[in-house]
C-alpha positions in Angstrom: 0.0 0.0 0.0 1.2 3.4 -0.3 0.2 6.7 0.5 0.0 10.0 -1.1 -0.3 13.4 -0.3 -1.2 16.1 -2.7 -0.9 19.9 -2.2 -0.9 23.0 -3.9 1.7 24.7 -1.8 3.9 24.2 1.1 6.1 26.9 3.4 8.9 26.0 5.7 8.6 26.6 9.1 10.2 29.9 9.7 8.0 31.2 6.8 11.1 32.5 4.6 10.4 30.3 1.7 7.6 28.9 -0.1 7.2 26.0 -2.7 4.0 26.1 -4.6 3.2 23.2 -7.0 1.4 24.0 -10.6 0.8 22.0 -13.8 3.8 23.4 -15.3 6.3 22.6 -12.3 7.3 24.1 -8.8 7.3 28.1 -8.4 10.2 28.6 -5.5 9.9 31.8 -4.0 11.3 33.9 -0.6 14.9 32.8 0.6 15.7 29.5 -1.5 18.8 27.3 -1.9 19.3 25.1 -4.7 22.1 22.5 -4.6 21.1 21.3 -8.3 18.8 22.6 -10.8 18.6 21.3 -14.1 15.7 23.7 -16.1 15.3 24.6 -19.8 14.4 28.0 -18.6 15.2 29.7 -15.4 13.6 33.2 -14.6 14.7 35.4 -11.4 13.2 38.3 -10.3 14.4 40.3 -7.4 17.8 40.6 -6.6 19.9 37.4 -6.6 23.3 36.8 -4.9 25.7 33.7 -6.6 28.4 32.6 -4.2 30.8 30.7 -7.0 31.7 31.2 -10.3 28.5 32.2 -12.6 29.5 30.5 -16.3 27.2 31.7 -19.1 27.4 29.7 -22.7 25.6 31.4 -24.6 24.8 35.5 -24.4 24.1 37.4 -21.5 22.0 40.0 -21.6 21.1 42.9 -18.8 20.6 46.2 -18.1 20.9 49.5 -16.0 24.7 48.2 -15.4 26.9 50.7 -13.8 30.1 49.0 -13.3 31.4 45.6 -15.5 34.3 43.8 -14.5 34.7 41.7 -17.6 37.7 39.9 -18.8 37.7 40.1 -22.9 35.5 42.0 -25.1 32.2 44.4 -23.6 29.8 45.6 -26.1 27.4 48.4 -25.4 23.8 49.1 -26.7 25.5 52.9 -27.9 28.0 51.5 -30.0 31.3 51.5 -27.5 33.8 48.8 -27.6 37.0 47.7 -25.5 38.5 44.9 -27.6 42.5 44.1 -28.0 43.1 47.1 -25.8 41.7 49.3 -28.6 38.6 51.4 -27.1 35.9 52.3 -29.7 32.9 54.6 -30.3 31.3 53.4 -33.3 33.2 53.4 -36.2 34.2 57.1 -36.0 36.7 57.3 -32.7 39.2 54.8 -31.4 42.4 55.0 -28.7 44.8 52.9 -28.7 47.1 51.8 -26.1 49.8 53.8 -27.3 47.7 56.6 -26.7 47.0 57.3 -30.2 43.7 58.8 -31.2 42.0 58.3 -34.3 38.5 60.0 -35.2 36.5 61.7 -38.1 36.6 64.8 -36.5 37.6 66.7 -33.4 36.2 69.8 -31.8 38.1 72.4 -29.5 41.2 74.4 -29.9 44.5 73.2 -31.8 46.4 76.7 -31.3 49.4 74.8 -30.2 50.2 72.5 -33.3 53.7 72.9 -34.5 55.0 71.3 -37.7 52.2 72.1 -39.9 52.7 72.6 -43.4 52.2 76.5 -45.1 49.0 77.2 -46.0 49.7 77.6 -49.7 49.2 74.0 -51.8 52.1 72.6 -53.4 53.1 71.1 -56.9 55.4 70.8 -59.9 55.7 73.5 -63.0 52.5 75.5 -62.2 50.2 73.2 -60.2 49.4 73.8 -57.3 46.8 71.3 -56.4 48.4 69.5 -53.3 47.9 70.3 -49.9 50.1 68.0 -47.7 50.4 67.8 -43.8 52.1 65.0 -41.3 50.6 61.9 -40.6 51.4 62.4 -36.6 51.2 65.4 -34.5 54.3 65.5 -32.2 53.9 68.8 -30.3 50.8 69.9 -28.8 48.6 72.8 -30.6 46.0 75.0 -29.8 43.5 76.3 -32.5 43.3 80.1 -32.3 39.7 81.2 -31.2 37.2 81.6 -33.8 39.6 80.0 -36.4 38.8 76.4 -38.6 41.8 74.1 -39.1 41.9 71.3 -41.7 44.2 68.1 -42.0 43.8 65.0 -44.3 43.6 61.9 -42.0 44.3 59.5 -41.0 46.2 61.9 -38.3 47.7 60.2 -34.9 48.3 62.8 -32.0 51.4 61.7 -30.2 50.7 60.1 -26.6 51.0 63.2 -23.8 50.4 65.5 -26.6 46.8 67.6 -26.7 45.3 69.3 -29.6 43.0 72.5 -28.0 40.2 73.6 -29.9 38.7 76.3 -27.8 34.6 77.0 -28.8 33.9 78.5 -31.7 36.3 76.9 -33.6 36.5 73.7 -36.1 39.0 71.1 -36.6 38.4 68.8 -39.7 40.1 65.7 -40.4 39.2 64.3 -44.1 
């Protein structure tokens, strides 16, 4: 003979935690500890704490993250990327480790650059169809206020150099 007993839900005795029993499986809620839990599908709502190592195989998705400690690559939703110790913004901006920083454009003041070539463009016989600059800025520059510099890219700006361009002013890198 044996015996049965059915129930729709059961609470420990402190009342912390609660077990309640429905067609689909056992809804666990309050203070719960699982030693083994082998689910298709788990979904947590509150706050959680994980005493060991948390290993995801597939993606992990989450939100309203202030702080990641991650080893490898972090993608965010606006486009920014940390990857080979490259750091990212879309497609338009990227530093380097060496300090070198590479973008479509910059705004602020450049007044300080050094090393620039004249103004006038350059060529053989009568042409004078070329405008030609350095590919790396070694000194640092500041744009003079209300002025628009130009440079043909790619342009690096040496590491613990700065290129200033104060408001009101353009720098273009084509």
């Amino acid at each position: 003979m044996t015996s049965e007993i059915r129930v729709n839900k059961s609470t420990n005795r402190s009342g912390l935690s609660t077990v309640t029993y429905t067609d689909s499986g056992p809804i666990l809620s309050g203070i719960t500890t699982i030693e083994s839990l082998k689910a298709d599908t788990v979904s947590i709502t509150g706050g959680s704490t994980f005493s060991g190592n948390v290993t995801v195989g597939g993606v992990l998705t989450y939100e309203d993250v202030t702080n990641v400690d991650s080893v490898g690559m972090i993608t965010a939703r606006a486009g920014v990327n940390v990857s080979g110790g490259d750091f990212k913004v879309g497609t338009a901006v990227t530093v380097s480790q060496a300090g070198i920083v590479t973008a479509a454009a910059f705004y602020g003041d450049a007044a300080n650059l050094t090393n620039l070539p004249a103004s006038a463009p350059v060529g053989t016989g009568t042409d004078r169809a070329f405008f030609l600059n350095d590919k790396v800025i070694l000194s640092s520059y500041e744009i003079p206020v209300e002025k628009n510099a130009g440079t043909f890219g790619p342009v690096q700006v040496a590491a613990a150099k700065t290129v200033t361009i104060p408001s009101g002013s353009v720098w273009t890198i084509v």
